[in-house]
N, C-alpha and C positions, 0 to 999 in steps of 0.2 A: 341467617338468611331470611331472607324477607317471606309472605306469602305472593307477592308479584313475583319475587325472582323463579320462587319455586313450578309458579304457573306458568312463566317462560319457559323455563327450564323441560317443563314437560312436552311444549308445542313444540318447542326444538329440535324434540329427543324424534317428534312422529312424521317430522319435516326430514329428515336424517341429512342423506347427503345431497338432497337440494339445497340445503343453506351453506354448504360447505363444512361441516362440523370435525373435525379430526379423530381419525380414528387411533386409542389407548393403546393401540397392539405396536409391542416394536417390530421394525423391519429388521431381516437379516440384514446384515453389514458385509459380510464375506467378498461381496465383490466392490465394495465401494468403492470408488476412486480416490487418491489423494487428496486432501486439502492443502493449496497452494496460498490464499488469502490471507489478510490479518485483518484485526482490530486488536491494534496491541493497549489502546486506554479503554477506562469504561468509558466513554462516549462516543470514542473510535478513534478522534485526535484532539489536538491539542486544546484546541475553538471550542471544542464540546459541540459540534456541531449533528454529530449524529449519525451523517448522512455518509454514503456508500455509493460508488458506482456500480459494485457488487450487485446483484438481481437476489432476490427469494421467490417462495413459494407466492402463485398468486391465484393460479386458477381451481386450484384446491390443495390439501394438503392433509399429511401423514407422520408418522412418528417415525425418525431417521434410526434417532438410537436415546436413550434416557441413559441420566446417573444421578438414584435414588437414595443422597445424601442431604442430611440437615446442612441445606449449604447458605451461603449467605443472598436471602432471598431477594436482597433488595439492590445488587446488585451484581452486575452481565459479568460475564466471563470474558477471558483475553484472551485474545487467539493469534498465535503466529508458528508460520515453518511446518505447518499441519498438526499440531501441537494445544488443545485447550487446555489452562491455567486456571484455578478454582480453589479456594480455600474453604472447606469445608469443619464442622462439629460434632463430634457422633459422641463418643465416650471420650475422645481427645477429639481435640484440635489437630488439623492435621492438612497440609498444602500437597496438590494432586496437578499430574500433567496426562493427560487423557488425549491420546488419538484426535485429531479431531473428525476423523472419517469413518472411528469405527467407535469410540468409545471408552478403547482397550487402555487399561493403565498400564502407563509407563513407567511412570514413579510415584513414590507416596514417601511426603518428608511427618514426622507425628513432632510436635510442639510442645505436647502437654494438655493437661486437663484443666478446666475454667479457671482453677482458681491462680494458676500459674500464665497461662495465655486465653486472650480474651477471643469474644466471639466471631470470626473473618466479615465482620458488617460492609466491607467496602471493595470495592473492585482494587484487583492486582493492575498492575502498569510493569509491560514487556520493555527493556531498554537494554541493547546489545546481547550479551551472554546472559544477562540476569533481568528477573523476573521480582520484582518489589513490590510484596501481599503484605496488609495490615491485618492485623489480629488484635483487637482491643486498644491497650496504650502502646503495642508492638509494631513494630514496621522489621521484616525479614527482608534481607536479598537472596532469593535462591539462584543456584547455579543450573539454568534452565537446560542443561542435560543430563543432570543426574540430582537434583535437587539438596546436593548440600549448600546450606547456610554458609554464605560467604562476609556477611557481616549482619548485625541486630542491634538496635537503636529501642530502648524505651522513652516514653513522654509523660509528662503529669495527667495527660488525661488520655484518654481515645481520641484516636486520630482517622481522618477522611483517604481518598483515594489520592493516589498521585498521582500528578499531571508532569511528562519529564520532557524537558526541551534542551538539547544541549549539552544532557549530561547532566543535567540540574532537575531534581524532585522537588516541586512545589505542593505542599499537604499543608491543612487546615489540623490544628488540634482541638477540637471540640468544645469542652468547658470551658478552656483558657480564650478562647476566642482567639489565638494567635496563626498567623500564617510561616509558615517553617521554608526555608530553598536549602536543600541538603545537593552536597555532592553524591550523586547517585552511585558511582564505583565505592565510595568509599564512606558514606552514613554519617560526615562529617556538617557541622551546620556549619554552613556559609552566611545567613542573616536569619534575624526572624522580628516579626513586628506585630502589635496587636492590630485588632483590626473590630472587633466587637467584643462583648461579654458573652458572647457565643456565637461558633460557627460550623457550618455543615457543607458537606458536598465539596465533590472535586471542583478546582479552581480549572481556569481557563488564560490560555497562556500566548497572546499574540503580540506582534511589534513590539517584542521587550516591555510588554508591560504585563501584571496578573492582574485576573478579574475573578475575586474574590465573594463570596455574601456571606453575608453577618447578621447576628442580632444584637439590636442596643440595649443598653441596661434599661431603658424605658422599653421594652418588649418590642420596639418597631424593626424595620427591616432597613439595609441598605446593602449597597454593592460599592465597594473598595478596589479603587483601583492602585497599584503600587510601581517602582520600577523594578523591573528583572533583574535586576545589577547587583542595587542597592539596599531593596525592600524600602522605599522612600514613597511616601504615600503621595500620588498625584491628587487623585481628587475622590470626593465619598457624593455616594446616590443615597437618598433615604426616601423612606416610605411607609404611609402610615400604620400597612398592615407585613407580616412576615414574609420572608422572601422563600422559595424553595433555593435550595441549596449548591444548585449546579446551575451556573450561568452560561451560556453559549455568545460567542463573538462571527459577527460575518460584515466585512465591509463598511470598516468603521463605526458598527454597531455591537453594544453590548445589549441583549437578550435575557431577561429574567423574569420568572413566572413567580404568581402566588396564586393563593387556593381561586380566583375571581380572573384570572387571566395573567395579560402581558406587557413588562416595561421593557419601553426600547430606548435605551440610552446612548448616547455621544459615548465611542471613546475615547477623545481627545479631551472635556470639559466634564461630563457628565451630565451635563443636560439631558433633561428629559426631551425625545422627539415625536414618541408619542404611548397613548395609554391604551391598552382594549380590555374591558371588562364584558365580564359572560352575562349567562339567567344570574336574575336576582335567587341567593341560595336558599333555599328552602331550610325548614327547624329541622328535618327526620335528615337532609342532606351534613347539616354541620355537626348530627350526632355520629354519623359512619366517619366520614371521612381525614383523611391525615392532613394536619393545618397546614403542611408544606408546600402541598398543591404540587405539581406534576413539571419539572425542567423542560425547559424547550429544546426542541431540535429546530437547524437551519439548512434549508436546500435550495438552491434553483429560485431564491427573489421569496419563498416562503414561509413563514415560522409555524410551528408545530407545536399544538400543548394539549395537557388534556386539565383540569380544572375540578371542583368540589361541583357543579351543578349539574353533572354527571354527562358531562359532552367534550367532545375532544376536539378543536379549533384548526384552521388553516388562516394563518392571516397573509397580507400583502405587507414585508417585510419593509418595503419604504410610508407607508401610511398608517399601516394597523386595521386596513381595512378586512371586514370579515371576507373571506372567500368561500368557504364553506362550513357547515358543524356536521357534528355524525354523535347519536345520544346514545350511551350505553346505558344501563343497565344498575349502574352504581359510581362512584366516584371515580373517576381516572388521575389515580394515583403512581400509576406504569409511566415511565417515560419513552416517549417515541422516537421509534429509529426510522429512518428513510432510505430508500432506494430512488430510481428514476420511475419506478413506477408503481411503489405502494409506501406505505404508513403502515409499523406494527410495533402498533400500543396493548399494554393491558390496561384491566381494571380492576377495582376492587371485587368485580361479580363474577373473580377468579379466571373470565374470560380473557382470550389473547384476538385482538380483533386484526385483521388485514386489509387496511382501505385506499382507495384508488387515489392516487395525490391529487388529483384534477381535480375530481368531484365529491370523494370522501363517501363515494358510494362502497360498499361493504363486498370484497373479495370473498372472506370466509372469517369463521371465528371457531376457534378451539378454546372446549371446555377443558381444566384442569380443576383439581379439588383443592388449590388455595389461592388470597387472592394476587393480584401482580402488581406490584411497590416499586421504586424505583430505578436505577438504572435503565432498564428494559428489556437489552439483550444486545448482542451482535448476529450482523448480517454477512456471511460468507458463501462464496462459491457456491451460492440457490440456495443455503441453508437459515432458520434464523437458530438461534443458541437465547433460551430465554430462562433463566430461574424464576422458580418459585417457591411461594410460603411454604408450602409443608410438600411438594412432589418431587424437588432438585431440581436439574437441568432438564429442560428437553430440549431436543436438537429436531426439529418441521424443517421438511420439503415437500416437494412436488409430489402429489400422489401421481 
């Protein structure tokens, strides 16, 4: 940590709860109310789009309830039927259904230890009775009432989050650069097609088509688009530098961020319609930061990102024009979730910030002790659900 961070760090601490700062202590739970909500993907749905009609904390905020497991930091939790879903590592590997209103475990399924199942790096995806978590080159379907393993699929390499439309699991496998559509009842592959010499992040799944990112064997980036059917490649997007991982789709548009901003492409053609790039990045910024740069989220005509020059963006979805910025502190490596009336991103400077969609004027921000990487979190019933680096979950409301 920087000596600027640190010197933030202190004004902040003497500002208390005029800046909104969240307070460590958990709340009792005992009379919570049920959690009726979902975010059954990590993005929330299919589009990756992010967004929520759901409400969170806005006008300041507090610890609902924490669980203090090495969980998979980099991405959100799924939540459906009042029930959060989390794959967590401690001495085993091991898949968790947690209250979502109070905490409480429900179930705990154990896997194995590293060398047998690998690390829960990617969000679980909720579809009917079952609950489908990757662990390493594992893909599990648990039985989301009691957590037994109802089918288990390994891959040659580690595999991304899935995205399930229809009954059908569309996952990326990592190294091989291939995109997989399994029957989701039953772990069976129905296609698969390459797509890069490497890929990451959940794919995005509209109008029967997937919207995929990859990386070329010349290190550049693009986005692949395919048919739902077939796996039959309509058209490819490139670009000269790396894409982040998780593309979002809204109204004919496909959405993909890199560490410098945002590409809006055609989903019909793949034309590019248009480009936004940030600050020019700084030497001390492309030493911290993750080269993948930060997924977009889409709301309301907006796109959401956050970028390597340590600012998190509002663009006007039909032009790319800027609407506002908001600068943290360190890189915005957090992917942003949205409601109708806030944006809550993290960042590398471990903070979890809360900002006004209009203006990107700052609600409050919550310090944690590591920083906040991808996915971002989900937003249910006033609550957000966000993991992190080295704290687990926590679950912020309304103080």
């Amino acid at each position: 940590m920087s000596a600027l961070q640190l010197n933030r760090r202190a004004v902040l601490a003497s500002a208390g709860a005029g800046l909104g700062l969240g307070s460590l202590t958990q709340l009792s739970t005992s009379t919570s109310p049920p959690v009726e909500g979902s975010w059954p993907l990590g993005r929330g749905d299919p589009q990756n789009t992010a967004y929520t009609t759901d409400s969170g904390p806005t006008k300041s905020v507090t610890v609902s309830w924490t669980y203090e497991k090495h969980l998979s930091s980099v991405k959100a939790p799924v939540i459906a039927d009042g029930t959060v879903y989390l794959g967590f590592h401690d001495e085993v590997s091991a898949f968790v259904a947690l209250d979502a209103a109070t905490g409480t475990e429900q179930w705990r399924t154990k896997l194995g230890d590293g060398s047998a199942v690998g690390f829960p790096d990617a969000a679980a995806a909720v579809v009917d009775d079952l609950v489908l978590a990757p662990f390493g080159d594992h893909l599990f379907a648990f039985d989301r009432e009691n957590g037994e393993i109802q089918w288990e699929r390994q891959f040659e390499d580690e595999i991304d989050a899935s995205t399930i439309v229809d009954g059908v699991a569309y996952l990326v496998i990592r190294g091989s650069g291939a995109l997989v559509a399994l029957d989701s009842k039953t772990g069976e592959t129905m296609w698969e097609q390459s797509i890069g010499a490497w890929a990451d992040g959940a794919v995005a799944v509209s109008e029967n088509r997937v919207y995929a990112v990859a990386t070329t064997a010349d290190e550049t980036g693009a986005v692949v688009a395919l048919d739902a059917t077939t796996g039959e490649k309509q058209w490819q997007y490139t670009s000269s530098h790396r894409l982040a991982g998780t593309p979002a789709v809204a109204k004919g548009t496909v959405y993909a961020s890199d560490a410098r901003g945002v590409h809006a492409i055609s989903s019909e053609d793949g034309s590019r319609r248009w480009r936004f790039e940030g600050q020019p990045i700084k030497d001390h910024e492309w030493g911290n930061f993750s080269y993948d740069g930060s997924a977009p989220a889409v709301a309301n005509g907006t796109v959401y990102t956050g970028a390597a020059d340590e600012r998190v963006y509002a663009l006007d979805a039909d032009s790319g024009e800027k609407r506002w910025e908001f600068w943290t502190w360190n890189n915005v490596t957090g992917e942003p979730v949205v409601t109708d009336d806030a944006v809550y991103v993290g960042s590398e400077d471990s903070l979890i910030y809360a900002l006004d969609v209009e203006g990107g004027t700052r609600y409050w921000e919550f310090d944690t002790t590591g920083r906040i990487r991808g996915t971002g979190g989900a937003v249910v019933d006033g609550r957000l659900y966000i993991s992190t680096f080295s704290d687990g979950l926590y679950v912020l409301e309304e103080a």
